[in-house]
LUMZA-688182 format. One record per residue (C-alpha): residue in one letter; residue number from 1; x, y, z. Coordinates in pm, whole numbers, always signed. Layout:
% residues N
R   code   pos       c1       c2       c3
R      a   NUM        X        Y        Z
...
***
This chain:
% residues 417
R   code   pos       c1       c2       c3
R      x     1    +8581    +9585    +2844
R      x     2    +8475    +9820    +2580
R      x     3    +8088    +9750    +2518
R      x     4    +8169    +9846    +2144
R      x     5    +8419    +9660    +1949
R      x     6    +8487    +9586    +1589
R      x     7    +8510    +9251    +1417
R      x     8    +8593    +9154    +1040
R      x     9    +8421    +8810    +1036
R      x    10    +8129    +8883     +758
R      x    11    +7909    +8658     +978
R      x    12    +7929    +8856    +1293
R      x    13    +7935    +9195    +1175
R      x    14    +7566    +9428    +1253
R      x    15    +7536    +9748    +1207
R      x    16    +7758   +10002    +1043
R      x    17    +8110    +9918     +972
R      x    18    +8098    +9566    +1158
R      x    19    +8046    +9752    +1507
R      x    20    +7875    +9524    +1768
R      x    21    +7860    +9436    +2095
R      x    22    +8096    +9230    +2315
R      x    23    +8004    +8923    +2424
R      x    24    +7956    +9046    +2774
R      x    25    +7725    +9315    +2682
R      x    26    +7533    +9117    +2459
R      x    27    +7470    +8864    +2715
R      x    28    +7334    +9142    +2942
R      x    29    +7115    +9274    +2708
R      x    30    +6952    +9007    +2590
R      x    31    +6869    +8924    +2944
R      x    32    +6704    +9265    +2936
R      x    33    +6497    +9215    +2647
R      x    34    +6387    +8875    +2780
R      x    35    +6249    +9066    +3106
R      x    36    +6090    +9337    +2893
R      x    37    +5898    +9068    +2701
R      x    38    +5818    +8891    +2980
R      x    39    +5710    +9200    +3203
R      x    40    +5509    +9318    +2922
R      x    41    +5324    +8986    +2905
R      x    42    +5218    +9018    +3291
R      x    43    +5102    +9366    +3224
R      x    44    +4729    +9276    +3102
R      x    45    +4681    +9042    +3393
R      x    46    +4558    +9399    +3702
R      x    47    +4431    +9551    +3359
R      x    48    +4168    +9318    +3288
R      x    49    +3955    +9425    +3539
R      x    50    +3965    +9777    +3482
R      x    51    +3870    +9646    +3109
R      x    52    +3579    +9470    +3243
R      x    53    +3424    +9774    +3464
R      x    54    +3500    +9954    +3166
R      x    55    +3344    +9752    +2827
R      x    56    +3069    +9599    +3035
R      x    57    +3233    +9233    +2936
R      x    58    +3170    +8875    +3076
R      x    59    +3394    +8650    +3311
R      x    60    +3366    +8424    +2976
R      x    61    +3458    +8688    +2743
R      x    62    +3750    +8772    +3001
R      x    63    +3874    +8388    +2988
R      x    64    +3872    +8440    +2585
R      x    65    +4086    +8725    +2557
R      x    66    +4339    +8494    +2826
R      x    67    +4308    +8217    +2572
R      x    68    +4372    +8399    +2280
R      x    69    +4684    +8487    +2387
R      x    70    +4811    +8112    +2463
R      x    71    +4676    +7988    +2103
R      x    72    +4931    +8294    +1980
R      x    73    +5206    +8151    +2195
R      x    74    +5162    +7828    +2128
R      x    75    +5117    +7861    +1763
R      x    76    +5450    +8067    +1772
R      x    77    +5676    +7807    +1976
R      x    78    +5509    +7533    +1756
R      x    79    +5608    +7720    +1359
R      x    80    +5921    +7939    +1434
R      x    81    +6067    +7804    +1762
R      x    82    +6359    +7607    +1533
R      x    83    +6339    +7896    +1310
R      x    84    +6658    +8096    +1477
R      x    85    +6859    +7767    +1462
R      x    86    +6858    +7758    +1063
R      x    87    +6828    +8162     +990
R      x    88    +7016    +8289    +1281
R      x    89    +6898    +8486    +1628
R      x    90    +6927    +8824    +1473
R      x    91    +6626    +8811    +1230
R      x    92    +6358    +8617    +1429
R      x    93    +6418    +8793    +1724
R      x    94    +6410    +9139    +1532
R      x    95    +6038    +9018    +1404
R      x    96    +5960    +8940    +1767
R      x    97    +6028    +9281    +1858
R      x    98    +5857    +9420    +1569
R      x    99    +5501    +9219    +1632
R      x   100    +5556    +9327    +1995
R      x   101    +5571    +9692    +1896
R      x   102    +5232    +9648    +1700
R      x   103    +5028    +9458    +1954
R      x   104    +5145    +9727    +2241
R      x   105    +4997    +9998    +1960
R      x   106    +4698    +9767    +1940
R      x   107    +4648    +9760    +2325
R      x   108    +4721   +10139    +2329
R      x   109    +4409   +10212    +2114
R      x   110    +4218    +9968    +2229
R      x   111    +3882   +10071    +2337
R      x   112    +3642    +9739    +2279
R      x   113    +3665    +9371    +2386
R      x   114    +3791    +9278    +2002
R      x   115    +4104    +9496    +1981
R      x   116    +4205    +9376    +2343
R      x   117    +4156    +9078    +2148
R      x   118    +4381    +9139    +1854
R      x   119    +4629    +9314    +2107
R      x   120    +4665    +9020    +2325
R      x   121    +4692    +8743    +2017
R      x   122    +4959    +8928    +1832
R      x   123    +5147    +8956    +2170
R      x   124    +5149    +8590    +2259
R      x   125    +5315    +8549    +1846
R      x   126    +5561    +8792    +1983
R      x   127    +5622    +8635    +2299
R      x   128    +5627    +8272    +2163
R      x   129    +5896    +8339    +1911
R      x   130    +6094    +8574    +2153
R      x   131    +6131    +8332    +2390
R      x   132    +6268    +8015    +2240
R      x   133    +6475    +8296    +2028
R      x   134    +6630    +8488    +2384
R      x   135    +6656    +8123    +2537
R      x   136    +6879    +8026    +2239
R      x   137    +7107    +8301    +2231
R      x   138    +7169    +8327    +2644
R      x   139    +7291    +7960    +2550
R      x   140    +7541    +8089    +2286
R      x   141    +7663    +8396    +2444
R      x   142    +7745    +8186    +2813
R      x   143    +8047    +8319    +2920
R      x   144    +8307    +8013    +2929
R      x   145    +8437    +8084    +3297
R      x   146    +8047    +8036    +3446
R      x   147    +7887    +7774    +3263
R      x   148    +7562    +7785    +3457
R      x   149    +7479    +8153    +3391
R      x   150    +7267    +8096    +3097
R      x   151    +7083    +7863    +3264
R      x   152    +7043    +8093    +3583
R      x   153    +6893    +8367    +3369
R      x   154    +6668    +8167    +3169
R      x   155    +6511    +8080    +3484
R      x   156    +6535    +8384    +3677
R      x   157    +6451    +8627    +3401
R      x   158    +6080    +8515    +3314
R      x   159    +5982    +8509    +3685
R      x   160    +6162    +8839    +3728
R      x   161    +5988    +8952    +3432
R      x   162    +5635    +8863    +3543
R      x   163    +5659    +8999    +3876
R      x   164    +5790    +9338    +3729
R      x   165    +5541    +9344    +3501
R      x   166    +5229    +9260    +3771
R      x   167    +5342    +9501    +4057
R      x   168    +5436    +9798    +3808
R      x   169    +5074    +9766    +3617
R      x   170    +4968    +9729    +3963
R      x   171    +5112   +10018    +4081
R      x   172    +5037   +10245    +3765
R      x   173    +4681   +10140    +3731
R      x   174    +4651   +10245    +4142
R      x   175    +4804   +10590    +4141
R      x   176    +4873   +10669    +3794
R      x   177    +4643   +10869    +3536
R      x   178    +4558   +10685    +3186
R      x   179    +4635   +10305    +3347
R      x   180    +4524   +10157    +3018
R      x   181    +4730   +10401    +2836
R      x   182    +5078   +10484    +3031
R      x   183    +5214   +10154    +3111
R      x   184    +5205   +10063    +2711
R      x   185    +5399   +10355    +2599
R      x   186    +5639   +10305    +2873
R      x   187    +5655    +9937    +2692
R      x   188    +5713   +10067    +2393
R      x   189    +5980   +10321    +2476
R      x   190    +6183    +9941    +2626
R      x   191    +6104    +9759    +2301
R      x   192    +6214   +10019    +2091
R      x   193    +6502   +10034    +2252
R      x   194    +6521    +9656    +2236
R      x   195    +6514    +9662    +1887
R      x   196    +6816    +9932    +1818
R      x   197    +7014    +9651    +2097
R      x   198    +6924    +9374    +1822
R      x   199    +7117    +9648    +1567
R      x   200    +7457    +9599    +1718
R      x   201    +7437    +9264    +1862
R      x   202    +7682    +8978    +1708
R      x   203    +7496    +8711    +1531
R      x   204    +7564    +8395    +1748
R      x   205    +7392    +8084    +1504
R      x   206    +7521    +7990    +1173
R      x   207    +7295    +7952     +893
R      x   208    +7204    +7600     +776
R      x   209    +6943    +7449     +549
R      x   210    +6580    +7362     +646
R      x   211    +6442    +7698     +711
R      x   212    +6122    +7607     +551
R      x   213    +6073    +7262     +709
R      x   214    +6134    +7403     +996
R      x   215    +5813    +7595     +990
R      x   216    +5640    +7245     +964
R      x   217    +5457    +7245    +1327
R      x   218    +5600    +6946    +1580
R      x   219    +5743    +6879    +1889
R      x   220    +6053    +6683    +1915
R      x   221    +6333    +6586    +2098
R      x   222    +6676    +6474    +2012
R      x   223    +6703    +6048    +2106
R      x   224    +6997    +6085    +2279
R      x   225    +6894    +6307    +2531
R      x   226    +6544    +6225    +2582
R      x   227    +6559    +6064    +2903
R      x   228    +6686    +6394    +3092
R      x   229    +6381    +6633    +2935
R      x   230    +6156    +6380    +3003
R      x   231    +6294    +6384    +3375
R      x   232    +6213    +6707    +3439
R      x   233    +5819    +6736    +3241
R      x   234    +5680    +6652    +3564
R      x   235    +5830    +6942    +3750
R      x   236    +5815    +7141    +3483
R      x   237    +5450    +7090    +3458
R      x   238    +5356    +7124    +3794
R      x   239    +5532    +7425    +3862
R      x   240    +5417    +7624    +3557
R      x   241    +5027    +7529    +3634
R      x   242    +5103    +7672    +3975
R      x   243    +5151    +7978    +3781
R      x   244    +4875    +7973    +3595
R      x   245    +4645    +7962    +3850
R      x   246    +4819    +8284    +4042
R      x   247    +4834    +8478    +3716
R      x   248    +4452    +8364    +3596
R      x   249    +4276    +8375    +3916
R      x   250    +4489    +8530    +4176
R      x   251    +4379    +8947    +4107
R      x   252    +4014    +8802    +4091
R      x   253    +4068    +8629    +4472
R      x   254    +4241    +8865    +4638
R      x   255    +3935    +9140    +4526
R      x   256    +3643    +8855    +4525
R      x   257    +3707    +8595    +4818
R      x   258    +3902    +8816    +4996
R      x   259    +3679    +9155    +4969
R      x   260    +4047    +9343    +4872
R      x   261    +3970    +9597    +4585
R      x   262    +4352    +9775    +4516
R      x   263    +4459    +9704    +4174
R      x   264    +4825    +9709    +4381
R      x   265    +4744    +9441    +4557
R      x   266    +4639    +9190    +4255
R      x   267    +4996    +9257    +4119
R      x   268    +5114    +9209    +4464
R      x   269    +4968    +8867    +4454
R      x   270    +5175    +8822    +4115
R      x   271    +5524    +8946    +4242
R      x   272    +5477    +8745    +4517
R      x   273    +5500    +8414    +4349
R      x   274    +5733    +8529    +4021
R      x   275    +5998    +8797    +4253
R      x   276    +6002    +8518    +4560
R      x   277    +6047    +8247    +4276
R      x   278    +6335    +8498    +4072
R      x   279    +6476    +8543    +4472
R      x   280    +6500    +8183    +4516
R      x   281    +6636    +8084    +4174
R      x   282    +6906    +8339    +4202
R      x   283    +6978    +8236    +4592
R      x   284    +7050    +7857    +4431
R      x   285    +7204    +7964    +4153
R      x   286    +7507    +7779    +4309
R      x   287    +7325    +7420    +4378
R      x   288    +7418    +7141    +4147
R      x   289    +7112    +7114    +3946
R      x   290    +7025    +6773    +4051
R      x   291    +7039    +6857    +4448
R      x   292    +6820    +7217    +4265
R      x   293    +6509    +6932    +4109
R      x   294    +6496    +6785    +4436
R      x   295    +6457    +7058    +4632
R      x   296    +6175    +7212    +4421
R      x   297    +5848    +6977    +4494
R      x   298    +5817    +6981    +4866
R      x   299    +5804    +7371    +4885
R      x   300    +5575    +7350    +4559
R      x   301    +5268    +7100    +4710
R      x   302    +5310    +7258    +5111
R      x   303    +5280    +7593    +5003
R      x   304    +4925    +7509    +4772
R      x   305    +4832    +7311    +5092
R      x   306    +4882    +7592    +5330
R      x   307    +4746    +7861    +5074
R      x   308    +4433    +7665    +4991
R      x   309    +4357    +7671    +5407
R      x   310    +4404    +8078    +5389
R      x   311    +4120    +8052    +5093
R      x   312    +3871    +7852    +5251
R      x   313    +3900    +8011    +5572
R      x   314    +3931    +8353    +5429
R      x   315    +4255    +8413    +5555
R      x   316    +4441    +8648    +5331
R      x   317    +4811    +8658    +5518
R      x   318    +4774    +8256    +5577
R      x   319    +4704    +8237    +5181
R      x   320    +5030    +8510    +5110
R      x   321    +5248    +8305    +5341
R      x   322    +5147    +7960    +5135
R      x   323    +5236    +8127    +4821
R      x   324    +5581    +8263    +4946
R      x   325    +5657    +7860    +5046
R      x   326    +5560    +7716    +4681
R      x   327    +5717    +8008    +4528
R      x   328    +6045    +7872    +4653
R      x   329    +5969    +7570    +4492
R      x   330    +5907    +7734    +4177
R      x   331    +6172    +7916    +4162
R      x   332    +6374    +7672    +4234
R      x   333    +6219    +7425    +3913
R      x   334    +6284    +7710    +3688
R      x   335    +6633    +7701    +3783
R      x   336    +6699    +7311    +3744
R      x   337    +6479    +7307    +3401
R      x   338    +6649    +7560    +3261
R      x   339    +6965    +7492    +3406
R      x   340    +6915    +7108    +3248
R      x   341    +6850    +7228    +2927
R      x   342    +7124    +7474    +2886
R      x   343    +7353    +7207    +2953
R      x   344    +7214    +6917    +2732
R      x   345    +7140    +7104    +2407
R      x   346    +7398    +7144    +2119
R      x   347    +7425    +7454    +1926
R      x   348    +7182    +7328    +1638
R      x   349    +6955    +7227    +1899
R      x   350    +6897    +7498    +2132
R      x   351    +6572    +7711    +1939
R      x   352    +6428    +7403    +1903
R      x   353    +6459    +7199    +2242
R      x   354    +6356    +7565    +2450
R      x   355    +6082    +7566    +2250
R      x   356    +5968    +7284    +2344
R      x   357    +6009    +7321    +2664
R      x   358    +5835    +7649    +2639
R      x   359    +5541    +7467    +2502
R      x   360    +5545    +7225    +2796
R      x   361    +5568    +7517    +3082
R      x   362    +5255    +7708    +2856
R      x   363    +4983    +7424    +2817
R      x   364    +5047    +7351    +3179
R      x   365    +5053    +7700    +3237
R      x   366    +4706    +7798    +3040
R      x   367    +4476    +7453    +2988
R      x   368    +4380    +7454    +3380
R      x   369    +4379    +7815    +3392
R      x   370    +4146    +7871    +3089
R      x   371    +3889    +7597    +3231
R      x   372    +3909    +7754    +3602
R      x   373    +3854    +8040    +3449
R      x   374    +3522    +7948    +3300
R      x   375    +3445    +7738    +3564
R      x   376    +3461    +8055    +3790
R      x   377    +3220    +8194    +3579
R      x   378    +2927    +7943    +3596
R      x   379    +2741    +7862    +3934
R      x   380    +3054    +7680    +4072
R      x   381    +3160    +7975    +4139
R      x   382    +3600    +8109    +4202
R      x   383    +3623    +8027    +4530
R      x   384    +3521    +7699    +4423
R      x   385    +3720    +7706    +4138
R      x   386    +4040    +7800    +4299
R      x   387    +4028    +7500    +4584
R      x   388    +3957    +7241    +4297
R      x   389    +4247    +7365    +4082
R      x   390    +4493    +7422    +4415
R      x   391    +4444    +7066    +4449
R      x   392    +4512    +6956    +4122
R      x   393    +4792    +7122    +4093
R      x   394    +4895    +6976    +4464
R      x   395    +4855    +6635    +4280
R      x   396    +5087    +6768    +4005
R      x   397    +5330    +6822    +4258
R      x   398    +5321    +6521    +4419
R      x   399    +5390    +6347    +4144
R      x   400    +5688    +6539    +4049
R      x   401    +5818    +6497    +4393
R      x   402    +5798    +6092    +4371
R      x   403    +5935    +6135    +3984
R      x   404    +6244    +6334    +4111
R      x   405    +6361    +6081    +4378
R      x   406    +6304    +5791    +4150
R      x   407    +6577    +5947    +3919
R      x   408    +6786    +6040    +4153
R      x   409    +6771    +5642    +4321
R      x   410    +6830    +5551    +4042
R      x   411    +7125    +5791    +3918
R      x   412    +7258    +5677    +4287
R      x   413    +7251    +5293    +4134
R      x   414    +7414    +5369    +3861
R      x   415    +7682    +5567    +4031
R      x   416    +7740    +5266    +4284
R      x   417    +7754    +5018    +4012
***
C-alpha cells in the first residue's frame, strides 16, 4: 500500500493538495510519536543525578522538580484531555508537539535548578495532552481486521517508551560527551520529525460543539459503561504505583543501597520493569482481555515480595529477578486496561475516557512516589522508604487481585444464569 494517497473529502485532507497518509501508515506513526513522547519523559529520570552533583541541589528540591512535572500532566489530562474529541486530533496533538519542542529547548539550556524546573513542567503539559490525544487516535485508526491492536499499542507503547527512554539516557549519560546536552537534541531531531508526520496525517474526529466547556476541568465517565472502568481502577492503580516507585526511587537504590554508581545501570533498573512489561504485553497480546486482568496481580504483589527481600538483604540480582516477576504483571495490566478501554469507548468518547484513565495511572503513579521521595530525604532514610512503599504497593496489589476474581465470579454467574 502506497504510504501516500490522495483523498477529496474536505475533512480529511492535510497538507498540500489533500495528500495524507494511509490508514496503515498513520496508525504506525502515531505509535511512533507516542514512544517518542513517552521515551522523552523517562529521559530526566538517570539525569537527575548528574543535575544534583552538578547544581549542588537537595533530595527535596529533587522531589520538586519530579512533582512539577505531574501537576503539568495532570493539569493537562484534566483541561484538554476531551479537547481532541470536539476540535479534532490534528490540532491538539500538533500543540503537544510544539510545547514538547520548547521544554526539550528549555532542558537543553538549562543550567540551574529553576529552568530544570520550567523544562520539566512544560513537558508534563506536553505529555498530558499528547497522551489522551495519541490514545484517541490509535482508537480511530484500528485497522478493522485486528480489533485489539489499538489496544495492544496503547499498552505496549508507554512501557516501551519508558524503557527506551531510561536505558538510552542511561547509556548516553555513561559513555557519551555532553549527557545533559546530546540526548535532548537527539529528542528534538524525533519531535520535529513528529510534527512534519502530524502534516500529512488524515484527521480521524469530527468537529462538534463544546470546545470551550470542554476546557472546564472534571473527571467523568459515561453511565453506561461505568461498571467496566471502575473494574479495572484497582489494577490500574496498583500497577502504575509500582511504576512510580521504580522510576522515583529505583536509580537512587541501585547507586545508594546497593553501592552501584553506573548511570547505565539506573536506566537498567528502568528497562527492566517498562521493556519486560512492553515484552509481556506484546507476548499476550492474543489473551482475551478478561483471562489478560486476571493474570496481572499475582506476578504484580510476588515480584514486590521477592524484590523487597533483595533490598533488605542487599541483594541486588534477588531484587532484579523480583522486578522481572511484577513486571509481567504490569505489563500484562497495561494490556487489559487499555485493551478494555479501546473496546468500550465510542468515537465521541475516546479523548475523554483515556484521559481519565491517564489521570488514574498518574496520581497512582506520582502521589506515593513524591512522598517516598521526601520521605527518603528526612532521617527515615530510602532504604526505609523503599520497603514501606514496596509494601504498600503489595497491598495495592492484593486488592486488585481479590477485585479481579470477584468480577470474574461474578461475570461466571451471570453467564450460567
Amino acid at each position: 500500500m502506497d504510504p501516500i494517497t490522495v483523498t477529496t473529502t474536505a475533512s480529511r485532507q492535510t497538507g498540500p493538495a489533500g495528500a495524507r497518509l494511509s490508514q496503515r501508515w498513520a496508525f504506525g506513526a502515531v505509535a511512533a510519536i507516542f514512544v517518542c513522547f513517552t521515551a522523552a519523559s523517562a529521559v530526566p529520570t538517570p539525569l537527575y543525578v548528574v543535575y544534583q552533583e552538578a547544581w549542588g541541589f537537595s533530595p527535596t528540591a529533587l522531589t520538586f522538580v519530579f512533582a512539577i512535572y505531574v501537576v503539568g500532566l495532570l493539569g493537562a489530562l484534566l483541561v484538554v484531555g476531551a479537547l481532541s474529541d470536539h476540535i479534532g486530533r490534528r490540532p491538539v496533538l500538533a500543540g503537544a508537539i510544539a510545547l514538547e519542542i520548547v521544554s526539550l529547548i528549555f532542558f537543553v539550556t538549562a543550567g540551574d535548578l529553576a529552568t530544570l524546573s520550567i523544562a520539566r513542567f512544560l513537558q508534563g503539559i506536553a505529555t498530558g495532552a499528547a497522551l489522551t490525544t495519541l490514545g484517541a487516535c490509535l482508537v480511530d485508526l484500528n485497522p478493522s481486521h485486528a480489533p485489539g491492536r489499538a489496544g495492544l499499542v496503547s499498552g505496549v507503547a508507554p512501557l516501551g517508551g519508558l524503557a527506551i527512554g531510561a536505558i538510552g539516557c542511561g547509556a548516553l549519560v555513561q559513555y557519551a560527551p555532553a549527557p545533559t546536552h546530546l540526548v535532548y537534541a537527539l529528542l528534538l531531531g524525533g519531535m520535529a520529525l513528529a510534527a512534519v508526520i502530524v502534516v500529512f496525517m488524515p484527521e480521524t474526529s469530527t468537529r462538534r460543539p463544546g470546545a470551550r466547556e470542554s476546557l472546564i476541568p472534571r473527571v467523568g465517565v459515561p453511565e453506561r459503561i461505568r461498571p467496566q472502568v471502575f473494574a479495572i481502577v484497582p489494577i490500574l492503580a496498583a500497577s502504575w504505583a509500582l511504576a512510580g516507585i521504580y522510576l522515583s526511587l529505583g536509580p537512587s537504590v541501585a547507586a545508594s543501597v546497593f553501592g552501584i554508581q553506573s548511570h547505565l545501570v539506573g536506566g537498567i533498573v528502568v528497562t527492566l520493569l517498562c521493556g519486560t512489561g512492553a515484552f509481556t504485553a506484546y507476548r499476550l497480546r492474543d489473551w482475551p482481555i478478561v483471562r489478560t486482568l486476571n493474570f496481572a496481580p499475582p506476578p504484580l504483589a510476588v515480584g514486590l515480595v521477592i524484590t523487597l527481600i533483595g533490598v533488605e538483604a542487599n541483594l541486588p540480582l534477588l531484587a532484579a529477578g523480583g522486578t522481572i516477576v511484577a513486571a509481567v504483571g504490569f505489563g500484562a495490566a497495561a494490556l487489559g486496561t487499555f485493551g478494555t478501554l479501546a473496546n468500550i469507548a465510542l468515537p465521541d468518547e475516546r479523548g475523554e475516557l483515556f484521559a481519565v484513565a491517564f489521570v488514574i495511572s498518574y496520581v497512582s503513579f506520582a502521589v506515593p512516589a513524591v512522598i517516598a521521595g521526601y520521605a527518603s530525604s528526612t532521617s527515615f532514610g530510602l532504604k526505609s522508604t523503599t520497603l514501606v512503599y514496596g509494601a504498600g504497593v503489595l497491598g495495592l496489589s492484593l486488592v486488585a487481585m481479590f477485585a479481579q476474581r470477584r468480577i470474574s465470579r461474578r461475570a461466571a454467574t451471570a453467564g450460567i444464569a
